[in-house]
C-alpha positions as CSV (number, residue, x, y, z in Angstrom):
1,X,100.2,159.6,-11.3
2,X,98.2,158.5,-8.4
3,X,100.9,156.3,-6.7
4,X,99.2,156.6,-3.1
5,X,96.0,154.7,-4.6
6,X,98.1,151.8,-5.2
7,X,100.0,152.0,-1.7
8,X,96.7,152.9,0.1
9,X,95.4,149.8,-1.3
10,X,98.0,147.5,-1.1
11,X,98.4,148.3,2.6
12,X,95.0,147.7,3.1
13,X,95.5,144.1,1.5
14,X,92.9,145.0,-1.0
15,X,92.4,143.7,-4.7
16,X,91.8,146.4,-7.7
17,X,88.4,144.4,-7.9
18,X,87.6,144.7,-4.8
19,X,88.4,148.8,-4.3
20,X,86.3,148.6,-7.8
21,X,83.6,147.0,-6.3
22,X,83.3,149.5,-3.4
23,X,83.3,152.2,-5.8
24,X,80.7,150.6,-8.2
25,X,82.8,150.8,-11.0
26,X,84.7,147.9,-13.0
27,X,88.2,146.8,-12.0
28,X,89.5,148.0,-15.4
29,X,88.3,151.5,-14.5
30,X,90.0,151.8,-11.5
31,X,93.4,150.3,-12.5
32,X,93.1,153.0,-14.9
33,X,92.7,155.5,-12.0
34,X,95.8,154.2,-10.8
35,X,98.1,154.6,-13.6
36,X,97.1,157.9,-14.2
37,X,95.5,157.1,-17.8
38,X,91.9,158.1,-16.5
39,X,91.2,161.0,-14.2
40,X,89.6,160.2,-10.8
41,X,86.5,161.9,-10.1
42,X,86.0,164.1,-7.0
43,X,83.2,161.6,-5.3
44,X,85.6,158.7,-5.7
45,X,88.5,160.4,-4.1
46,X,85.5,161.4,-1.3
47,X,85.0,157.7,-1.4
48,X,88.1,156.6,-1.0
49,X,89.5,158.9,1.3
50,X,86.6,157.5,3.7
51,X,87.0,154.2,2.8
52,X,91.3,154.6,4.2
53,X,90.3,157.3,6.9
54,X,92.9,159.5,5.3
55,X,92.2,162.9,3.5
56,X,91.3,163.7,-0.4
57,X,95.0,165.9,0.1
58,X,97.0,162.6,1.1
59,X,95.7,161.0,-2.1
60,X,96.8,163.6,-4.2
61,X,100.1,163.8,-2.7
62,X,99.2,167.4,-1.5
63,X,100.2,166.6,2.3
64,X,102.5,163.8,3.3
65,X,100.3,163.9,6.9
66,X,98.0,160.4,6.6
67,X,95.4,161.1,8.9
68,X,91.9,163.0,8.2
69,X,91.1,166.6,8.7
70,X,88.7,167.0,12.2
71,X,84.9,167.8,10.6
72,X,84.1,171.0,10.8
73,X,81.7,171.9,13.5
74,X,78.6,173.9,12.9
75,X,77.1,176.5,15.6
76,X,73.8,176.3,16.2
77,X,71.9,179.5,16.2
């Protein structure tokens, strides 16, 4: 289901441990992210999505565009 959590990490020469160990969770947990058998919560994907300097969309497979949305600005009043 979430095929781009495998190729994100896999490109990023990472273990499942170790992408489990950045998220705090245990590595069974996350490979369970990855074959779609456990849902992913939002503040992972946030996680995650930092962690690869790619957007929460791009994980999802929403976009096919890799890099990270700009951060929004805020006017100061």
């Amino acid at each position: 289901m979430y095929k781009r959590l495998k190729d994100l990490r896999e490109d990023n020469d990472l273990s499942q441990k170790k992408v489990a160990e950045i998220l705090g969770i245990s590595q069974q947990y996350y490979s369970e992210y990855e074959i779609g058998k456990r849902p992913i919560p939002v503040i992972h994907l946030i996680t995650l999505s930092q962690h690869y300097k790619t957007s929460v969309d791009y994980i999802l497979g929403i976009t096919d565009i890799s890099q990270p949305y700009a951060k929004k600005r805020t006017v100061k009043r």
